[in-house]
N, C-alpha and C positions, 0 to 999 in steps of 0.2 A: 362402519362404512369402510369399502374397500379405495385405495387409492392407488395407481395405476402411478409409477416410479420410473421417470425420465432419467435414461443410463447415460451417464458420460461414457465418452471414450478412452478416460484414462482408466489405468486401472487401479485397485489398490495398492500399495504397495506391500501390504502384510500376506496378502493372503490371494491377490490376484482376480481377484474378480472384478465386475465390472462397477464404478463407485456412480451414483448419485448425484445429480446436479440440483443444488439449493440456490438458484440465485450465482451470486460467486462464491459458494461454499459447494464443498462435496463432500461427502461421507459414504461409509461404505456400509450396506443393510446388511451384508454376508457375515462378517468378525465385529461390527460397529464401530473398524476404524473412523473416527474426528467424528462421531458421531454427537456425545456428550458436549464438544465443542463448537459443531454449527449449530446444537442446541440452544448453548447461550449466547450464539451469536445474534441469530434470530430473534429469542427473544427481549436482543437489546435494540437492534434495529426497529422492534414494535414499539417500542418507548419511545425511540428516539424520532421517528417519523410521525406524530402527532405533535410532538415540540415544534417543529421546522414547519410543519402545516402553520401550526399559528401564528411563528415569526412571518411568513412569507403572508400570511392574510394580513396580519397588523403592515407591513409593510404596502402593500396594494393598498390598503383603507387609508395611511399617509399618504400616498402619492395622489389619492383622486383628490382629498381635502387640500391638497395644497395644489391641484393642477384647476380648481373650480372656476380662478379666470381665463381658461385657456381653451380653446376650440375643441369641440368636439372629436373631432379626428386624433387631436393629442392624446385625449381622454381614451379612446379608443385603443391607440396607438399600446398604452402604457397598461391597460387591460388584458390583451392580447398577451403583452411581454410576460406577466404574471402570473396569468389565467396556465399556462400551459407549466409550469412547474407544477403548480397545483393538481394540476390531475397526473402530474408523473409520479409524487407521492400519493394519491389516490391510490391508483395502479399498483406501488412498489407494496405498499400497505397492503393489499389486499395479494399480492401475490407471495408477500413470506408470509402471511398468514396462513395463509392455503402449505406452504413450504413446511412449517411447521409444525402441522395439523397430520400431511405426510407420516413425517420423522414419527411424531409420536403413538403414529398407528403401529408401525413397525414393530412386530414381534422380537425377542429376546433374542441373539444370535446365539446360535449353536453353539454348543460345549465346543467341539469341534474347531471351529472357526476359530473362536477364543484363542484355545493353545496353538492353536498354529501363527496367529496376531503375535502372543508372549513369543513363541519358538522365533521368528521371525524378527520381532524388536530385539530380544537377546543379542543372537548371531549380528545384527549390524552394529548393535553398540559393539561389541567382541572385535569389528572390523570394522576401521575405520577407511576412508576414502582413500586410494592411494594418494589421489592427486593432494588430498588434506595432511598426509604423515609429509609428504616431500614440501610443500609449507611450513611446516613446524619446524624442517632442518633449515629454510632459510636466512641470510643477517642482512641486518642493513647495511645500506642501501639495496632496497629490492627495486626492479625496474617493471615497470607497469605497464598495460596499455588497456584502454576501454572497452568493455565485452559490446556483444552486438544488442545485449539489450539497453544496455546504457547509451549507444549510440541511438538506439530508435527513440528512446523515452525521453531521451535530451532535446534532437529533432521535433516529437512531437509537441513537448511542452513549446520548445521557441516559438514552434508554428502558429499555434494557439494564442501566445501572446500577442505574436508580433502582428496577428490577425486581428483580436480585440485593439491593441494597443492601436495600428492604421485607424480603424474607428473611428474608438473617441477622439484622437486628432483630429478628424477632416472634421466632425462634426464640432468640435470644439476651434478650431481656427473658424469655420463659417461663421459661429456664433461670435466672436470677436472681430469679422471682418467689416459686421453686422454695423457694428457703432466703434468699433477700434478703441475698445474700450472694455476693460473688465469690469466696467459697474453696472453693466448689462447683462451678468450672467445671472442666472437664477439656481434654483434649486436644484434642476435637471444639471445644469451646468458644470458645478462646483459638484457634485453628487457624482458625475462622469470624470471627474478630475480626480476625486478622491479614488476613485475604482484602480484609474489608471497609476497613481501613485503605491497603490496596494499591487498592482499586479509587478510593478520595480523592484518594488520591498520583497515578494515572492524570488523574483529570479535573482536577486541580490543573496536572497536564503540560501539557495537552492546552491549557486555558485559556493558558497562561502561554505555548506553541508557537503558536496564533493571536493573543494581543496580540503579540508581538514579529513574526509576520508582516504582522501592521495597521500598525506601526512603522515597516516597513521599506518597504512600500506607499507610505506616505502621506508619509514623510517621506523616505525614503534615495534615495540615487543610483540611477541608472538607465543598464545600458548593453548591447547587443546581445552573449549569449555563444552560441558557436560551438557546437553539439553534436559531442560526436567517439564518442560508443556509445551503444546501446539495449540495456536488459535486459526483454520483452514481457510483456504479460500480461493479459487480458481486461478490467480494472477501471481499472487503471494500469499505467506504465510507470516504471521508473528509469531516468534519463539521467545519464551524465555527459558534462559541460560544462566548457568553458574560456574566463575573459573575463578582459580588463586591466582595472584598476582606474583611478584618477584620475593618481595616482602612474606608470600604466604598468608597473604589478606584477601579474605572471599567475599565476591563480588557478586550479585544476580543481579540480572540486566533484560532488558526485552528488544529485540530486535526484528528483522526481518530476513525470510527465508524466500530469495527469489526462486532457489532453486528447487521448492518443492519434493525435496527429499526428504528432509532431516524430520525424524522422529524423535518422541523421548526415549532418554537412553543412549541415544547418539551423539557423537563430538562431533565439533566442527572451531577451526583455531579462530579465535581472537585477537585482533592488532590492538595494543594500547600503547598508550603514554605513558614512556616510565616513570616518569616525573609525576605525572597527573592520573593512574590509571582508571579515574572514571571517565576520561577520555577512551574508547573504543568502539569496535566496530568488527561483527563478526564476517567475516569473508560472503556468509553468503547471503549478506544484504548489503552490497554495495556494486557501482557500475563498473567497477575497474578490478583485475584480473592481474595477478600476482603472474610474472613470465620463470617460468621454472625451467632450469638448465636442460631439461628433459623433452622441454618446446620449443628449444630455440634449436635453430641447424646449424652446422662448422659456419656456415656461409654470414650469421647474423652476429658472428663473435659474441 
């Protein structure tokens, strides 16, 4: 069966051509850039999206047993709520499946393609990022400011919360206006409380994951690690990396690659803790932007 291959817009970076959109993964059918790697992406999302079908049924079948004194409309209400994830994993299911079925039709990329993929990974490991060598020559204290995407991704999470979190407030104060009294609440209730408690603990995370990577920016060591795999995917990438420390102690680590460049073969500097260096964080999975003497103007001192 022949299958008809929806082309993104980017391109590859090995060999240029136009790459393959899976879902949020791409690969490319020309040289079979991340091709092997939205493989097993794929086929771990097929695993994984029948787990969460069950949890979310088992969790719909608790809420009807324990809403059985309650009006039909609530009944209704909390159907609706659940019913439609359920068919969003349906859907997802049934479209990396199709994604995958794709990939594996895919004929053998050309000799061709190949050496030009190796010719291409070679030369960028060979040459590293300028903007990445003039980080390496940086010392602490480095002076930092937050990239535009850290800025949008910050924003949108707040948004989201702060949107959920209104919410279950109003609906949770009504319920306590109810009887002024918390021995009034039920299942629904307390179950909204705990959500809301978890999405605190999330932005409490989150906060506490960008000051410790502003830490380690501005104040930790700095040294060129090797990437040895890519795992792809429209937004981001995770990479695992390997770099020696001060000490000459080797480290691999898995990270993220917001910037969708970095192949194996390729550096990219590492901040860590000299004290601690499993403390780190590779530049290009984090929101914040090391300011190099090279970007700043006479005017910013």
């Amino acid at each position: 069966m022949r299958y008809r291959l929806r082309m993104s817009k980017l391109e590859c970076p090995m060999c240029k051509a136009p790459t393959v959109s899976a879902g949020k993964l791409r690969y490319c059918a020309n040289c079979g850039w991340q091709k092997d790697q939205t493989e097993r992406q794929l086929r771990l999302n097929l695993r994984m999206v029948p787990i969460a079908f069950g949890a979310m049924t088992l969790i719909l079948v608790v809420l009807f047993a324990r809403s059985g004194a309650r009006t039909h409309g609530e009944r209704w209400v909390i159907a609706v709520f659940l019913t439609f994830p359920l068919i969003a994993l349906v859907v997802s299911y049934a479209v990396t499946k199709r994604n995958l079925k794709k990939l594996l039709a895919l004929p053998p990329p050309a000799a061709q393609a190949v050496q030009a993929r190796a010719a291409s990974t070679d030369l960028a490991a060979r040459e590293m990022n300028p903007q990445y060598q003039a980080m390496l020559r940086t010392v602490a204290p480095r002076r930092l400011r937050m990239s535009r995407r850290g800025k949008f991704n910050l924003s949108m999470t707040l948004t989201v919360l702060l949107i959920f979190a209104g919410i279950m407030a109003v609906q949770l104060f009504r319920a306590w206006v109810a009887a002024h009294s918390f021995a009034a609440f039920g299942f629904r209730e307390w179950g909204m409380a705990g959500f809301g408690l978890l999405l605190l603990l999330m932005l409490v995370w989150q906060w506490r994951t960008l000051d410790r990577q502003r830490d380690l920016l501005a104040n930790g060591d700095v040294v060129a690690a090797k990437v040895t795999e890519k795992f792809g995917s429209r937004n981001a990438a995770a990479i695992k990396y390997e770099f020696e420390d001060f000490a000459g102690r080797k480290h691999v680590k898995v990270g993220t690659d917001y910037t969708q460049k970095l192949e194996p073969g390729m550096s990219v500097p590492v901040f860590y803790d000299h004290e601690n260096p499993d403390r780190q964080v590779p530049v290009s999975g984090t929101f914040h932007e090391v300011i190099l003497q090279e970007q700043s103007s006479p005017g910013n001192g």
